[in-house]
NUTILO-699845 format. One line per field, with one value per residue: residue number from 1; residue in one letter; x, y, z of N, C-alpha, C in turn. Coordinates in nm, 4 decimals, padded with zeros to 6 digits. Atoms other than C-alpha are relative to their C-alpha. Layout:
REM residues N
nr [NUM,...]
rest [A,...]
n_X [X,...]
n_Y [Y,...]
n_Z [Z,...]
ca_X [X,...]
ca_Y [Y,...]
ca_Z [Z,...]
c_X [X,...]
c_Y [Y,...]
c_Z [Z,...]
//
This chain:
REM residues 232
nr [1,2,3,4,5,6,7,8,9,10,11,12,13,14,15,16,17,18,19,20,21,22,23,24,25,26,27,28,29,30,31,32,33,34,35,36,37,38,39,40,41,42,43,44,45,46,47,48,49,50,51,52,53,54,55,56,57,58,59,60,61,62,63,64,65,66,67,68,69,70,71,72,73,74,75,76,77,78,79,80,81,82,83,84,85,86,87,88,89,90,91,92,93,94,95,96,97,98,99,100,101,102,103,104,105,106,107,108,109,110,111,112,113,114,115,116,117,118,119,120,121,122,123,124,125,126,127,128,129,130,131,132,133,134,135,136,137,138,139,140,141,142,143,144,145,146,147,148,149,150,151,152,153,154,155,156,157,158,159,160,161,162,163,164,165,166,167,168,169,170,171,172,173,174,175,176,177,178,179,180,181,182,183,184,185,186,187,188,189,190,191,192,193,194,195,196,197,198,199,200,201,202,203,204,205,206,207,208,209,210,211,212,213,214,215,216,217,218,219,220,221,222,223,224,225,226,227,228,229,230,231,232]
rest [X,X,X,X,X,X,X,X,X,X,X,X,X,X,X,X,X,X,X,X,X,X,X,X,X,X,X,X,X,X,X,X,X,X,X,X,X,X,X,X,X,X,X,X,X,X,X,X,X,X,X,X,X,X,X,X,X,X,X,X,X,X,X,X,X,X,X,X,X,X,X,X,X,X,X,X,X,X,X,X,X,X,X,X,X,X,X,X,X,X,X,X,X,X,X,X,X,X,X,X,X,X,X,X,X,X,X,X,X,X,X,X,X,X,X,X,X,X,X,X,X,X,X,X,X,X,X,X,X,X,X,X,X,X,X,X,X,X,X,X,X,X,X,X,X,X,X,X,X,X,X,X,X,X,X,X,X,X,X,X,X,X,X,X,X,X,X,X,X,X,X,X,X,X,X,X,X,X,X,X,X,X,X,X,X,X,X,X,X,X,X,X,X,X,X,X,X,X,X,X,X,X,X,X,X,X,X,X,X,X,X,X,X,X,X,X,X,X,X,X,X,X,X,X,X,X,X,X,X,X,X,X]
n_X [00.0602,-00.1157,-00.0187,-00.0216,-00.1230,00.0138,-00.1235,00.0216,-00.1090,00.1241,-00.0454,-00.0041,-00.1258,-00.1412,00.0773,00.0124,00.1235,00.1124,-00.0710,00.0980,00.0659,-00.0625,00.0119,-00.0190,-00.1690,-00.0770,-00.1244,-00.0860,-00.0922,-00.0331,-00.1333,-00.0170,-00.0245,00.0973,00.0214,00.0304,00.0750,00.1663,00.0244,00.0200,00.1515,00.1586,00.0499,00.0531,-00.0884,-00.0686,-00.0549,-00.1362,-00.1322,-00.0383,-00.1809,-00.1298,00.0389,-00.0513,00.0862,00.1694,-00.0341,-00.0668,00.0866,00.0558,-00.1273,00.0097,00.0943,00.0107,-00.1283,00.0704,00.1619,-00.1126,-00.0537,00.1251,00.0253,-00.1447,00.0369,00.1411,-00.0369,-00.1073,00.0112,00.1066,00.0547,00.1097,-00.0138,00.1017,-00.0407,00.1051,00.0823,00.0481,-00.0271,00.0018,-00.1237,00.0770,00.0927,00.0912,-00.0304,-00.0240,-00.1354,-00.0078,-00.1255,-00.0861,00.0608,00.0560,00.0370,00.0607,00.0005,-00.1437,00.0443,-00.1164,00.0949,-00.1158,-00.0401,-00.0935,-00.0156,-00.0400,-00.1317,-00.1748,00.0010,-00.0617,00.0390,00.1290,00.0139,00.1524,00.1586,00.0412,00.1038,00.0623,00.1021,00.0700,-00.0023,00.1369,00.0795,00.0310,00.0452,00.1237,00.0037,00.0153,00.1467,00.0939,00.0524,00.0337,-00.1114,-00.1567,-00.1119,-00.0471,-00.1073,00.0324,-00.0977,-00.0490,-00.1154,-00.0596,00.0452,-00.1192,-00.0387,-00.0938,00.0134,-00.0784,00.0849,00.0692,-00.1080,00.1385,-00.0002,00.1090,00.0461,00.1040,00.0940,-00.0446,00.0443,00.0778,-00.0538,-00.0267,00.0982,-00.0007,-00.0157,00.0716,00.1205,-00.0301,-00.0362,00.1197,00.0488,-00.0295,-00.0290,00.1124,00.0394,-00.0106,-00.0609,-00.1421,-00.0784,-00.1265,-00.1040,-00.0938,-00.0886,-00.0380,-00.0238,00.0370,-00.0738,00.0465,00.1112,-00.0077,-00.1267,00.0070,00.0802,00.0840,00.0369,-00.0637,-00.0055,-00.0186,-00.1384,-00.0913,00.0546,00.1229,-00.0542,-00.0867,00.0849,00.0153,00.0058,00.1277,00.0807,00.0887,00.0842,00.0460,-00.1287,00.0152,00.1561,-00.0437,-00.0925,-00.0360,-00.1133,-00.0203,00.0300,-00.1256,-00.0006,00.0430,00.1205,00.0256]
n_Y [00.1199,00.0882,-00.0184,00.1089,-00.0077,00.0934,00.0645,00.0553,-00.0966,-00.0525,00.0260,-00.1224,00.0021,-00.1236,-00.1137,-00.1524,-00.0608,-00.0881,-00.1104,-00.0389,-00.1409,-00.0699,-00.0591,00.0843,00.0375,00.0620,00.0674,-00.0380,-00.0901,-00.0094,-00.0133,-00.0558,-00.1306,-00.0670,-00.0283,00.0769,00.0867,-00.0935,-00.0315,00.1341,00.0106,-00.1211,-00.0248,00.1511,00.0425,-00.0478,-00.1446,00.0028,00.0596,00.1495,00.0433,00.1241,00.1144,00.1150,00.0440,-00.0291,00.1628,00.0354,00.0152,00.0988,00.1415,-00.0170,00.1089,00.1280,00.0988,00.0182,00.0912,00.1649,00.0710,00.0682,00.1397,00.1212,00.0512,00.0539,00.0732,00.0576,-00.0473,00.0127,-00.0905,-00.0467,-00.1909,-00.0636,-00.1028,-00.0559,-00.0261,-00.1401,-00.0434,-00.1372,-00.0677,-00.0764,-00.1631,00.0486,00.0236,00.1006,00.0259,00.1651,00.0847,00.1071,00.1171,-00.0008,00.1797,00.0036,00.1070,-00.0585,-00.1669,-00.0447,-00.0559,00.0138,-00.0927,00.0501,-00.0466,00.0708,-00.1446,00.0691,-00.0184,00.1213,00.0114,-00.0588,-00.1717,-00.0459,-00.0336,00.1219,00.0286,-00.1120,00.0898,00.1327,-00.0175,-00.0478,00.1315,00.1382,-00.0886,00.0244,00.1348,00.0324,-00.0507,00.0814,00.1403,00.0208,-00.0385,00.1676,-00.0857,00.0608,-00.0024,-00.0755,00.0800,-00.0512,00.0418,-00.0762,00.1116,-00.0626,00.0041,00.0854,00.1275,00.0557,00.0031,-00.1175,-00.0450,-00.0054,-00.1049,-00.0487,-00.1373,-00.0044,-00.0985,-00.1445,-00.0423,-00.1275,-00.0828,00.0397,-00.0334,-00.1760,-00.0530,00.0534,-00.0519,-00.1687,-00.0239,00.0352,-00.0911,-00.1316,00.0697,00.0197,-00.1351,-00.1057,-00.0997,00.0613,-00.0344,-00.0888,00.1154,00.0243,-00.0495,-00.1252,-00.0189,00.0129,00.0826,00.1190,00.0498,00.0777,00.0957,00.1043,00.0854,00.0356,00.0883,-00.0528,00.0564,-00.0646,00.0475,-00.0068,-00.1185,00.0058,00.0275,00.1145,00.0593,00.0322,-00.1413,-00.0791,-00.1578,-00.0276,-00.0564,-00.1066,-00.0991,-00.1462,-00.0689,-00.0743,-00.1131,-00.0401,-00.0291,-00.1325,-00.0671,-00.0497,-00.1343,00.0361,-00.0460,-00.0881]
n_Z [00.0568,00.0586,00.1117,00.0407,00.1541,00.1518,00.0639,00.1486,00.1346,00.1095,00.1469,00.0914,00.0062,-00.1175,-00.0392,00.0384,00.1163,-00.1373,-00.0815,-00.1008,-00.0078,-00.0223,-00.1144,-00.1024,-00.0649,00.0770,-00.1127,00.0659,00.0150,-00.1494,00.0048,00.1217,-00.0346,00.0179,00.1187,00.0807,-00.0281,-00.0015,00.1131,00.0211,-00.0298,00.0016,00.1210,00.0713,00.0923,00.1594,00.0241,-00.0687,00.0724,00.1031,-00.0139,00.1645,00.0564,-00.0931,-00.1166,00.0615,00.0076,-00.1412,-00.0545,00.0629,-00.0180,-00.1756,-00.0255,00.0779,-00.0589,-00.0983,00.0283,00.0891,-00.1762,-00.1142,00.0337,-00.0527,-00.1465,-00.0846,00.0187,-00.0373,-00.1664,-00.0493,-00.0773,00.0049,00.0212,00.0713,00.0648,00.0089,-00.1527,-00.0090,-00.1826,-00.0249,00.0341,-00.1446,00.0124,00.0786,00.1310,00.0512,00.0426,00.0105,-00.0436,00.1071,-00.0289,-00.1093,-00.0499,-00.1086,-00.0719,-00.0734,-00.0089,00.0297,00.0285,00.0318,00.1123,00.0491,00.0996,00.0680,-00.0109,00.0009,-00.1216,-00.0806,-00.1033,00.0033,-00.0282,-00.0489,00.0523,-00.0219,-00.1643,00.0013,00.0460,-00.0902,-00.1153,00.0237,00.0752,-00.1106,-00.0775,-00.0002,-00.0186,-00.1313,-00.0573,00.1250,-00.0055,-00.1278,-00.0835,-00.0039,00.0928,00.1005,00.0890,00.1722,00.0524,00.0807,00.0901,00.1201,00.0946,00.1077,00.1595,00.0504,-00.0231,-00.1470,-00.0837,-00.0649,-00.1376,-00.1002,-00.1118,-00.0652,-00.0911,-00.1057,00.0527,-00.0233,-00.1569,-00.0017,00.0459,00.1568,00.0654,-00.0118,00.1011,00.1178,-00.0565,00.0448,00.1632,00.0505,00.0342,00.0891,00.1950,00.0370,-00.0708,00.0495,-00.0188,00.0800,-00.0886,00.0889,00.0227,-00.0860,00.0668,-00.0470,00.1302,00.1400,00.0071,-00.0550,00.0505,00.1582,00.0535,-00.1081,-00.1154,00.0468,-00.1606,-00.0842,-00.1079,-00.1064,-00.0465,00.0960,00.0698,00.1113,00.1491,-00.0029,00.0400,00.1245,00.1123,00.0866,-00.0948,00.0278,00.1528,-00.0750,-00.0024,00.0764,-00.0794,-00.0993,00.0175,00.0841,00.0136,00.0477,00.1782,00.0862,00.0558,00.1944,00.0393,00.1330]
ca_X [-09.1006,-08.8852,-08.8716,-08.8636,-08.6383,-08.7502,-08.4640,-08.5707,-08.3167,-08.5636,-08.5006,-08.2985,-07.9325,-07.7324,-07.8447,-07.6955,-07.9850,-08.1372,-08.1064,-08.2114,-08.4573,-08.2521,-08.2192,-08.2136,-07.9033,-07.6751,-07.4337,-07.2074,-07.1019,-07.0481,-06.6879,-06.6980,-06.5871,-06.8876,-06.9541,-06.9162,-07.1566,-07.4324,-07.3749,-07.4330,-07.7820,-07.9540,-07.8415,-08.0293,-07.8711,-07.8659,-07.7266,-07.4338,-07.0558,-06.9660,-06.6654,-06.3685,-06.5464,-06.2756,-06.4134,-06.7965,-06.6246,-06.4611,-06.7795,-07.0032,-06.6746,-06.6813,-07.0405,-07.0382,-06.7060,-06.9483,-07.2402,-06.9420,-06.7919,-07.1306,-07.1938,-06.8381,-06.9068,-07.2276,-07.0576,-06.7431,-06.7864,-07.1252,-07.1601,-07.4706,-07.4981,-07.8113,-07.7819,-07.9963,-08.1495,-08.3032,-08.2423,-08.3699,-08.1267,-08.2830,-08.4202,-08.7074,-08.5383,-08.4008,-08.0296,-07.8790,-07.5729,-07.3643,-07.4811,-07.6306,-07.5587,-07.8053,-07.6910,-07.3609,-07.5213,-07.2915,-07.3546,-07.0452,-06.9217,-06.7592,-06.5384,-06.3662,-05.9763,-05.6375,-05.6735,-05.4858,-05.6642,-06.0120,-06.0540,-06.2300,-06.5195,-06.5494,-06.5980,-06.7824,-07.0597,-07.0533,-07.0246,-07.3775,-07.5297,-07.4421,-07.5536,-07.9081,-07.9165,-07.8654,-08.2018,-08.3740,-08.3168,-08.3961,-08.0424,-07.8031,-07.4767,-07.3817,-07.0668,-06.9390,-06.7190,-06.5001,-06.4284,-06.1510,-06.2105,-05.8426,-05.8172,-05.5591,-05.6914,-05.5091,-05.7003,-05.9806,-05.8396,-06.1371,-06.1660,-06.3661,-06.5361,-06.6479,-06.9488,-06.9292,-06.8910,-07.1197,-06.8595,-06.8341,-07.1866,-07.2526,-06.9944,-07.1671,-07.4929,-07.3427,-07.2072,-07.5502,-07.7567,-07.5386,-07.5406,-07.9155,-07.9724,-08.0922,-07.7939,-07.4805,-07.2218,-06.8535,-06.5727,-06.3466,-06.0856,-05.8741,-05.7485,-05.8258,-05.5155,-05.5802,-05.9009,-05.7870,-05.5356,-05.5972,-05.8910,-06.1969,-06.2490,-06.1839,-06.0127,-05.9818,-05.6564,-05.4686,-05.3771,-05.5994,-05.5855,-05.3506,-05.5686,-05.6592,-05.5838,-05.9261,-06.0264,-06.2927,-06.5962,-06.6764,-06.3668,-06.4686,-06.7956,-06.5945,-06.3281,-06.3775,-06.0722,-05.9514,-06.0461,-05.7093,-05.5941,-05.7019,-06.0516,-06.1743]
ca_Y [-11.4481,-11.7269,-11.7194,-12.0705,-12.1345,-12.3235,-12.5731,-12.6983,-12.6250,-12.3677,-12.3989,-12.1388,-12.1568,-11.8609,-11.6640,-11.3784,-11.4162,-11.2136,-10.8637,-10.6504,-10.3360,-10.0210,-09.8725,-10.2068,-10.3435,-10.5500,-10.7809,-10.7575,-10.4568,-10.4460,-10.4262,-10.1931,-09.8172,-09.5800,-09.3933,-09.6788,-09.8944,-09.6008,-09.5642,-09.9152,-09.9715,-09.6100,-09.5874,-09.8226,-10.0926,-09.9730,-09.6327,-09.7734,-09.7400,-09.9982,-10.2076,-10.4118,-10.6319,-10.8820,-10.8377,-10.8490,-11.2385,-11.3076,-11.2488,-11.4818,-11.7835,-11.6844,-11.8169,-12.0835,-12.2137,-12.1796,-12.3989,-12.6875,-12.6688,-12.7339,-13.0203,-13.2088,-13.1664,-13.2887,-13.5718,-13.6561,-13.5428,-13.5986,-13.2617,-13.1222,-12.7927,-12.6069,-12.3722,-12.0951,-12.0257,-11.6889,-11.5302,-11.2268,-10.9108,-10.7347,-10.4485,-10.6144,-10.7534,-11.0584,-11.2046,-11.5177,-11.6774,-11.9200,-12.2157,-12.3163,-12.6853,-12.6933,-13.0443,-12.8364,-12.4836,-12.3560,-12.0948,-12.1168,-11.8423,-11.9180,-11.7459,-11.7267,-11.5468,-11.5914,-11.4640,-11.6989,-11.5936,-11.4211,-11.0504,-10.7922,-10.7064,-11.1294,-11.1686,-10.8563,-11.0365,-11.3912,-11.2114,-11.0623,-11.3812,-11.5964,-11.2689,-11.2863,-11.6533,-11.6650,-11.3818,-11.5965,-11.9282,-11.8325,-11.6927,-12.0370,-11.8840,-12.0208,-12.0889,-11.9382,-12.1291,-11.9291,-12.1005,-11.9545,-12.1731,-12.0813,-11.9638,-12.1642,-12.4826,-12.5765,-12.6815,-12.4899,-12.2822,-12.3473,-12.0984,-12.1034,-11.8274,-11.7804,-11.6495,-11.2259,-11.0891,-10.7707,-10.5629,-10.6689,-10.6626,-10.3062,-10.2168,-10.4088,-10.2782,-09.8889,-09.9716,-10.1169,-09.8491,-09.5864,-09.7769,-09.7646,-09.4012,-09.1102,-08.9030,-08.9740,-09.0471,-08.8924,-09.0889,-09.2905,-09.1789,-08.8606,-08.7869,-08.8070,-09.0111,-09.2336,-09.3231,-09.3945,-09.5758,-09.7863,-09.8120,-09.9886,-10.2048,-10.0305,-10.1671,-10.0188,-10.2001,-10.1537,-09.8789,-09.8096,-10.0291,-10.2862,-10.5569,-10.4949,-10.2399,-10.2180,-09.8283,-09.7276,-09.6387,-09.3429,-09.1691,-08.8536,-08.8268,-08.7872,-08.6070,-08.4393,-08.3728,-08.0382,-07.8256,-07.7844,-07.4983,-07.6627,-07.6434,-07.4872]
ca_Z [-09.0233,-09.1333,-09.5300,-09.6659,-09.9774,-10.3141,-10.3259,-10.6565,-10.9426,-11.1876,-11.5352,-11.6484,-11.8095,-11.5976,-11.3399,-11.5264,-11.7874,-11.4864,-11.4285,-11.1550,-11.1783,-11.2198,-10.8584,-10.6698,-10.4595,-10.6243,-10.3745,-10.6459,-10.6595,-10.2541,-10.3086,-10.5679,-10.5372,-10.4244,-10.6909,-10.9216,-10.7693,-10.7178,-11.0762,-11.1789,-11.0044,-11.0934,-11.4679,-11.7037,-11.8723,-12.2273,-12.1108,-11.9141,-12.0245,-12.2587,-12.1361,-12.4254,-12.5931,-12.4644,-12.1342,-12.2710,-12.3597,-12.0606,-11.8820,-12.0592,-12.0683,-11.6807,-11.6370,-11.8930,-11.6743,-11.3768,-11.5007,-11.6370,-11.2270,-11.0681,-11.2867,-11.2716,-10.9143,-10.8473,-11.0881,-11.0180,-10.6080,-10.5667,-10.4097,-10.3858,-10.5347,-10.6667,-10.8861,-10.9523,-10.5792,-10.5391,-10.2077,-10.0769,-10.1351,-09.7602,-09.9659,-10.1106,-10.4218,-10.5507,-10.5842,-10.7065,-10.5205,-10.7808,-10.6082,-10.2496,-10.0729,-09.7979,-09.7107,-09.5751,-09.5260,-09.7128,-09.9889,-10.2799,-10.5003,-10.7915,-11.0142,-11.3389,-11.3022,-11.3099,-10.9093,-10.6791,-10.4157,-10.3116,-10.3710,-10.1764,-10.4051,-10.4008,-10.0337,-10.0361,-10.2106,-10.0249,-09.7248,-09.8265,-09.9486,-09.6149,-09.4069,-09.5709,-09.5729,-09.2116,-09.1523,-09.4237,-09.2421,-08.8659,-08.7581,-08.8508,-08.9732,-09.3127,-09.4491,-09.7659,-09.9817,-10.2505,-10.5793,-10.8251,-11.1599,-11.3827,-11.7142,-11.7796,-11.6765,-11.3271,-11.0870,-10.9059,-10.5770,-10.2799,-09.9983,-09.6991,-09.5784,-09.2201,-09.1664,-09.1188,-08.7654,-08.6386,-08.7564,-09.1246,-09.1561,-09.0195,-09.3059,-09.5842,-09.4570,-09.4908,-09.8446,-09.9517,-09.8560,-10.0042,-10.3395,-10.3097,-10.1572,-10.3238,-10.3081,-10.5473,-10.2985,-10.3843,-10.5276,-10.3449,-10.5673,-10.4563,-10.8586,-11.2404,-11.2370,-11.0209,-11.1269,-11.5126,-11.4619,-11.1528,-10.9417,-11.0386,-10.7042,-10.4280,-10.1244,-09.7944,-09.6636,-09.9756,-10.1949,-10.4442,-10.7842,-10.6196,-10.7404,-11.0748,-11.3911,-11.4957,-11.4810,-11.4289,-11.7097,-11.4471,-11.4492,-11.6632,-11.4374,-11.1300,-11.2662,-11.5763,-11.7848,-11.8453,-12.1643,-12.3736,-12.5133,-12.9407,-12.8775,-13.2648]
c_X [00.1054,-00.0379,00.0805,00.0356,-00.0490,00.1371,00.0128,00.0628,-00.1079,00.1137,00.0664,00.1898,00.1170,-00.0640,00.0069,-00.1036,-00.1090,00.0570,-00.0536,-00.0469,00.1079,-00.0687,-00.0400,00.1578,00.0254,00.1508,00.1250,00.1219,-00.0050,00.1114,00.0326,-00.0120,-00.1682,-00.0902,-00.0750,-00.1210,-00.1522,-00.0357,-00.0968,-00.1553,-00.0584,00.0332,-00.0478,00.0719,00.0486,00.0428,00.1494,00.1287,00.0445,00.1130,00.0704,-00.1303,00.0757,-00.0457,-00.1807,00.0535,00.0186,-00.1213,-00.0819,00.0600,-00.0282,-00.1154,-00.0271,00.1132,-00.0884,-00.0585,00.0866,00.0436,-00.1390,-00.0309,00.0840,-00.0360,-00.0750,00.0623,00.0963,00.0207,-00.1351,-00.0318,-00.1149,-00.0719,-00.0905,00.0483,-00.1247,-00.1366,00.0107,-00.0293,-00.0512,00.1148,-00.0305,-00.0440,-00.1178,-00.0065,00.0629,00.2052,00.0295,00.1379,00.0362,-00.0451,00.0114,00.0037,-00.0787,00.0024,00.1632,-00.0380,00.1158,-00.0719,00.1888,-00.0386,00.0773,00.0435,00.1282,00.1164,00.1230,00.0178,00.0583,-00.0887,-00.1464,-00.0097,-00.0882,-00.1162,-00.0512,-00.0383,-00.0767,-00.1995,-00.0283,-00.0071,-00.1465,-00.1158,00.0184,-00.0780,-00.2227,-00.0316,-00.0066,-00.1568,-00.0736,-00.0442,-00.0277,00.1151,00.1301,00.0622,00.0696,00.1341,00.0184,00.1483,00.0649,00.0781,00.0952,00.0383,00.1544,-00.0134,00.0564,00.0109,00.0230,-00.1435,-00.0547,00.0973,-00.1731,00.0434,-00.1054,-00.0099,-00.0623,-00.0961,00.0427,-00.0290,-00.1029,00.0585,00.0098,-00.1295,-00.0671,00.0588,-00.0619,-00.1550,00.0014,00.0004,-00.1874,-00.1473,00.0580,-00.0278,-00.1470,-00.0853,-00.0224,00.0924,00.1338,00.1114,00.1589,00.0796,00.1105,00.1580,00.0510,-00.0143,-00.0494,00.1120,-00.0075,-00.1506,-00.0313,00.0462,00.0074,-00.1463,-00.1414,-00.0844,00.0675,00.0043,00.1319,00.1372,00.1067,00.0498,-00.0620,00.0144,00.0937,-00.0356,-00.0513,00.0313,-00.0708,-00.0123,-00.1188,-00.1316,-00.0238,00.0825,-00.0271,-00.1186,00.0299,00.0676,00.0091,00.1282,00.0102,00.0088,00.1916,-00.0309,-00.0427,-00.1635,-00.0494,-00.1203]
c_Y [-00.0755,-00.0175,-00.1712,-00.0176,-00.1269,-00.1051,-00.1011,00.1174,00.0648,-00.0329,00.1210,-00.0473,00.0576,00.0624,00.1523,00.0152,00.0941,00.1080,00.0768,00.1551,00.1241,00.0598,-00.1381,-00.0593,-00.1092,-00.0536,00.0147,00.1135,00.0617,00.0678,00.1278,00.1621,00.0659,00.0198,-00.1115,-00.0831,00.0811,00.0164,-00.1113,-00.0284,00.1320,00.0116,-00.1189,-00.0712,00.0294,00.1420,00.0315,00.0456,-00.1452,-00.0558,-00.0554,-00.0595,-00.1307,-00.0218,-00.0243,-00.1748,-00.0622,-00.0125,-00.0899,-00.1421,00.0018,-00.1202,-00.1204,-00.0972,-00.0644,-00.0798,-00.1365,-00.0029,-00.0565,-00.1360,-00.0918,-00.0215,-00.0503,-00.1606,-00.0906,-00.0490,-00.0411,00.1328,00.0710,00.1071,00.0054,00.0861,00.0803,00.0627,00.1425,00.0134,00.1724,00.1053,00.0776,00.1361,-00.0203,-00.0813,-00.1348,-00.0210,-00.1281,-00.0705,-00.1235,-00.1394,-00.0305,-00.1802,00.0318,-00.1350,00.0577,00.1387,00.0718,00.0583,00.0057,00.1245,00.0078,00.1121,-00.0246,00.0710,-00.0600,00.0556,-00.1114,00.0292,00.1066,00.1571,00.0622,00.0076,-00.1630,00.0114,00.0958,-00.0422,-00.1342,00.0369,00.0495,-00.1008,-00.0782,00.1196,-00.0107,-00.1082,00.0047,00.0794,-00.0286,-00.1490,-00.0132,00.0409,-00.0911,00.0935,-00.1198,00.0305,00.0359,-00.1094,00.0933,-00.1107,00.0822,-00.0999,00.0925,00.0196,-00.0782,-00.1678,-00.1070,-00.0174,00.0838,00.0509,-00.0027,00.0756,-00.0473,00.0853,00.0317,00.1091,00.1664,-00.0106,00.1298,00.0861,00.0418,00.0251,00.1158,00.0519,-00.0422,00.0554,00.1855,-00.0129,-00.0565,00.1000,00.1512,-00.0216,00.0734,00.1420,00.1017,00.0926,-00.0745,00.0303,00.0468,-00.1254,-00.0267,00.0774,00.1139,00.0601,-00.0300,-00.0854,-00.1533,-00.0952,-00.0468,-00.0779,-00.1619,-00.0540,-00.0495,-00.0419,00.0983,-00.1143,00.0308,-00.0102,-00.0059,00.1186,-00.0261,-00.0985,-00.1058,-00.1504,-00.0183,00.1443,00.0246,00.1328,00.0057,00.1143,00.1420,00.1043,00.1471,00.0288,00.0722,00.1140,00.0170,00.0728,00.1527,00.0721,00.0224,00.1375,-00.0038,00.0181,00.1310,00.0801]
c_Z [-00.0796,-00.1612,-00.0418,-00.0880,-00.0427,00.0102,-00.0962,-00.0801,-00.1045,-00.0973,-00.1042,-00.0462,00.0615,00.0523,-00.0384,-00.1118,00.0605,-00.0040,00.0740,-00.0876,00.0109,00.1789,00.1367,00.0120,-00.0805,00.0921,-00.0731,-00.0048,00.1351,00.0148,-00.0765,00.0694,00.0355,-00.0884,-00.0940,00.0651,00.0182,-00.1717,-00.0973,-00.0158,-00.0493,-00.1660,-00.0598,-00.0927,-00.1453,-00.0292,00.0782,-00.0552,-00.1068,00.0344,-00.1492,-00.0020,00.0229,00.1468,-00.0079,00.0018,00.1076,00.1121,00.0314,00.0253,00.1479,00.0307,-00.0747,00.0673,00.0942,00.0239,-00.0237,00.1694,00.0760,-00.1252,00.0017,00.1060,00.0794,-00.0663,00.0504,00.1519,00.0520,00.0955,-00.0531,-00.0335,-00.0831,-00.0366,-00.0702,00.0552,-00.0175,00.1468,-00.0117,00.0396,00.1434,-00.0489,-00.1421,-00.1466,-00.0240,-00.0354,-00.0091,00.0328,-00.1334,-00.0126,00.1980,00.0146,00.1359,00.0981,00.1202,00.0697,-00.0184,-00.1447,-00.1158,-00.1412,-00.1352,-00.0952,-00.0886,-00.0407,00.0202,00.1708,00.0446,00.1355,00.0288,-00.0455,00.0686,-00.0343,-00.0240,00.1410,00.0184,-00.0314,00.0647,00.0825,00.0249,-00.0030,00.1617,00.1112,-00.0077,-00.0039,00.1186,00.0660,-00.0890,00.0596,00.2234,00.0777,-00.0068,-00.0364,-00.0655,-00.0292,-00.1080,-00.0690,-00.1472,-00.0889,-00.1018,-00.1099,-00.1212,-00.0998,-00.0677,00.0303,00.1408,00.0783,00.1109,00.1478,00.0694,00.1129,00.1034,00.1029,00.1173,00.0148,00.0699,00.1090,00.0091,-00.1120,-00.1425,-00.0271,00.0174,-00.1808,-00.1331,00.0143,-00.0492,-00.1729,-00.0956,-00.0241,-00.0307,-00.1203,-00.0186,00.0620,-00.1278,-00.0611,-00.0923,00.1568,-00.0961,-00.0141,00.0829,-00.0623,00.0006,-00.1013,-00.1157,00.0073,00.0350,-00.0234,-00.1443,-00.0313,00.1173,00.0909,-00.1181,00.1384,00.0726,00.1574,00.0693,00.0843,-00.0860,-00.0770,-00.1095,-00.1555,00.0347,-00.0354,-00.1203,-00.0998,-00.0952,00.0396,-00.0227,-00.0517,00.0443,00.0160,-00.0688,00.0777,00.1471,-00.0136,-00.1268,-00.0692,-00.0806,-00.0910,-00.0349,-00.0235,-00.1809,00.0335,-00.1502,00.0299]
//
């Protein structure tokens, strides 16, 4: 049954004032190591890891950049961008793409990084969003558009994303219902080393951590660290 989309802007300030139900999928964290991402959806928010408090900022600035690009642009550009469209996640739940032009069918991601260029756990997520968009709007295949909005002011970097082949969405399909499975899956992460110091995102064509030197909060769950010999 074809699933007809609201494309009236609701009234809300960020779609992150939203959060999902513990134990539902999360396009987000697509990209995102195993583990970490099973972890994510099944514990509840006020029992998570705590990240910096500089990144707790950075977060927030992120989407407040977000909400300032879709309005220059509907200004300056006249492009057409809703913001705040709720799309079905394909496992009964709710997700909110950045912003949605339906005069382009095109479905835009934006984010807020000193990145020059897309990352996996980014397309990971639009690649999700134009996937259910397309068995939402009768089979069209949507375009994805990647913005990267600078820290430092330069002008935005635009991407576009074609839509996923079989293949891509098979694997986004696997990683989705592991996230959301019963069963803790194991960590991508071979070491305790490697997992403190480097990975966070994982991605498959790279080595591990080449991408960013966040570690990640999970690191003592996979690999607990070894009793000393001071224990009193």
């Amino acid at each position: 049954m074809l699933t007809v989309l609201d494309r009236t802007e609701p009234e809300l300030a960020s779609t992150k004032e939203w959060s999902p139900p513990t134990g539902e999928l999360r396009p987000s964290m697509l990209g995102a190591c195993a583990r970490y991402s099973w972890n994510e959806v099944r514990i509840p928010q006020e029992e998570r890891v705590r990240g910096p408090i500089g990144r707790e900022v950075m977060f927030y600035s992120g989407h407040a950049a977000e909400e300032k690009f879709i309005e220059l642009a509907r200004e300056y550009d006249g492009e057409q961008l809703l913001h705040g469209q709720e799309l079905e996640n394909g496992y009964g739940g709710i997700c909110h793409p950045d912003a949605v032009d339906y005069t382009r069918r095109r479905i835009l991601e934006i984010k807020f990084t000193g990145y020059q260029k897309p990352a996996p756990y980014h397309l990971a997520q639009l690649n999700w969003y134009q996937y259910q968009m397309s068995l939402q709007t009768g089979g069209a295949e949507w375009e994805g558009e990647m913005i990267l909005l600078n820290k430092y002011g330069k002008e935005p970097l635009r991407f576009l994303i074609p839509f996923p082949d079989a293949e891509r969405i098979a694997e986004l399909t696997a990683r989705a219902e592991g996230m959301i499975g019963g069963i803790p899956p194991e960590g991508m992460c071979s070491n305790r080393a490697m997992a403190t110091t480097k990975a966070r995102y994982y991605d498959r064509d790279t080595p591990c951590g080449q991408r960013t030197e966040i570690s990640c909060p999970y690191a003592d769950t996979c690999f607990p660290p070894e009793e000393d010999d001071f224990a009193v």
